[in-house]
N, C-alpha and C positions, 0 to 999 in steps of 0.2 A: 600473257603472263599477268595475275593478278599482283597488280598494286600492294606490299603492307606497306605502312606509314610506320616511320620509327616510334611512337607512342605504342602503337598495339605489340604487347610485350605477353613470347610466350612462356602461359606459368605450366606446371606438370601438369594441370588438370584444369579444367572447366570450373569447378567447385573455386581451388586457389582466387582463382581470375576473378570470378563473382567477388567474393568474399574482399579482396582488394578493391575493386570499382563501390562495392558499398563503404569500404571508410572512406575513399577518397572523396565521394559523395558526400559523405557524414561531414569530413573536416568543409567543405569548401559551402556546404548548407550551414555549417555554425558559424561562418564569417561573414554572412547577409543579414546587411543592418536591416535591408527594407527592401522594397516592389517600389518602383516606378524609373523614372526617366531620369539619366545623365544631365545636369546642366550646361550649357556650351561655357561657363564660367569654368566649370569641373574640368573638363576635358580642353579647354583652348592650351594649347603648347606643347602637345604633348602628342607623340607618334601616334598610329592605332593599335602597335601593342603595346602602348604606353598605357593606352585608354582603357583595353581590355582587361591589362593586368590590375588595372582598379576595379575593374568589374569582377574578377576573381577573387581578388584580395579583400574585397569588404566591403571598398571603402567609396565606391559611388553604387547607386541601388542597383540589381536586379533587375532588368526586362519583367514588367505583368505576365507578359506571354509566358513566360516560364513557368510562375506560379499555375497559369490557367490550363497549360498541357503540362505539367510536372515533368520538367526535364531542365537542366542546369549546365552550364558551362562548367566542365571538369581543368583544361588545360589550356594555354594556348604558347608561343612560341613563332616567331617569325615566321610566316608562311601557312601556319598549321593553327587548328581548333579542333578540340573536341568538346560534344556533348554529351548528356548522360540522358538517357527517359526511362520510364516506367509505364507498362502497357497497365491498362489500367481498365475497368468495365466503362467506363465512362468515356474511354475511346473508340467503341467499337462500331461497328459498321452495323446493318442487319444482316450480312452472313455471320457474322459473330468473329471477327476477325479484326486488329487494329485497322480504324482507317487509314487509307492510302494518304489523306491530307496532313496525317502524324509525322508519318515518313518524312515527306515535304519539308516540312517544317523543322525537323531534326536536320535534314542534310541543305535545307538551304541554311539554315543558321550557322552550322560548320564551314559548307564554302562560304558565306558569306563573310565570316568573321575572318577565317582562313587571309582571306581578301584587307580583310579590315586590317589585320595586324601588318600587313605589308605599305601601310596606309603613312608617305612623311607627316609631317607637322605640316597642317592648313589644306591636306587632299582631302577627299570624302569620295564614297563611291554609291552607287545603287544598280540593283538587279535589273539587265536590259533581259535575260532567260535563264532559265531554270529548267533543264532536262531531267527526268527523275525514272529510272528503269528499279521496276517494284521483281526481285525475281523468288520471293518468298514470301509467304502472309506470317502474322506474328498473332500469338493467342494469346492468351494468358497466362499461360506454362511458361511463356519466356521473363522470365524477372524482371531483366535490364538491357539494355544496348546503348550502344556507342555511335554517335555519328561522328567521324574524323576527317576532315577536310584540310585539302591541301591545296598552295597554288602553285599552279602551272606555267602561268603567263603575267606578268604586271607590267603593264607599259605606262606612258602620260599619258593615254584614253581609254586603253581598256585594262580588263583584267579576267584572269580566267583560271576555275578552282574546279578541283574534281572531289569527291568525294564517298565512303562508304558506310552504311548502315550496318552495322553486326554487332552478335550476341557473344556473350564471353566463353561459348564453346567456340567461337570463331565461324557461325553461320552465318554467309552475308544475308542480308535482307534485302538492302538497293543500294546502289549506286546511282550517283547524279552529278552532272557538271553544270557549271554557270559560267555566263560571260556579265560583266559586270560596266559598268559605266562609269570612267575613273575621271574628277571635275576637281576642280578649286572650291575649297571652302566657301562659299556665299557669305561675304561680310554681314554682320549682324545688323538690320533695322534700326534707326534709332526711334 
């Protein structure tokens, strides 16, 4: 039985659905003050979808990575992420096809995050694997996709998210799971 996640919502057409993922894109690209890194001042006291939802909201920057492979955090919600990309010439492989490292990168940032927003006040987690099954190449004819990750598992040491890659006709791309490694905050250096 294939997984949907309650985000992916069907519209009458393929066209509808696009046409929605690009304003939803549009508003949440006009609330990004900047590109770079959260400060731990920003983020100290504050759950991980506490954290996230700043990172959606505006109001701490943007991940580089995002600008560099043009893809954005659309959604997130306890347990769940989405992101947004855009195939693009400049991701391509030499079959002429998105690279497989695009993928990657789209669906670990959804489980990952997935992970994140399940995250108390003073946990943190990091990627112990990253399983990624590619079951469709992506060209340039596809506009947009979604990576939507969810989690499965949150213990005190680990954590565990699945997640899938698809186009707003509803073509998966890949699916991928991760197990994560769930720690204590590390007090700050003085």
């Amino acid at each position: 039985m294939e997984k949907q996640g309650e985000f992916m919502k069907q519209d009458a057409s393929a066209e509808a659905t696009l046409k929605r993922w690009q304003d939803e894109e549009a508003a949440v690209r006009a609330r990004i003050f900047g590109r770079g890194v959260a400060t731990r001042e920003q983020m100290a006291g504050l759950t991980g979808l506490q954290q996230m939802q700043l990172l959606l909201d505006g109001k701490a920057p943007a991940p580089p990575i995002s600008e560099t492979l043009d893809f954005a955090l659309i959604e997130v919600a306890h347990g769940r992420a989405i992101f947004q990309g855009k195939p693009s010439p400049r991701l391509l492989n030499p079959m002429g096809t998105v690279h497989g490292g695009w993928y990657a990168t789209l669906l670990d940032s959804a489980v990952g995050c997935a992970v994140h927003t399940a995250m108390p006040i003073g946990r943190a987690y990091t990627t112990l694997e990253l399983k990624l099954n590619i079951v469709k190449g992506i060209s340039l004819k596809v506009p947009l996709v979604r990576a939507e990750g969810y989690t499965v598992h949150v213990g005190r040491q680990t954590a565990t998210a699945e997640g899938r890659l698809y186009g707003a006709d509803g073509t998966l791309y890949a699916h991928a799971s991760t197990t994560c490694l769930v720690f204590e905050m590390p007090a700050e250096k003085v």
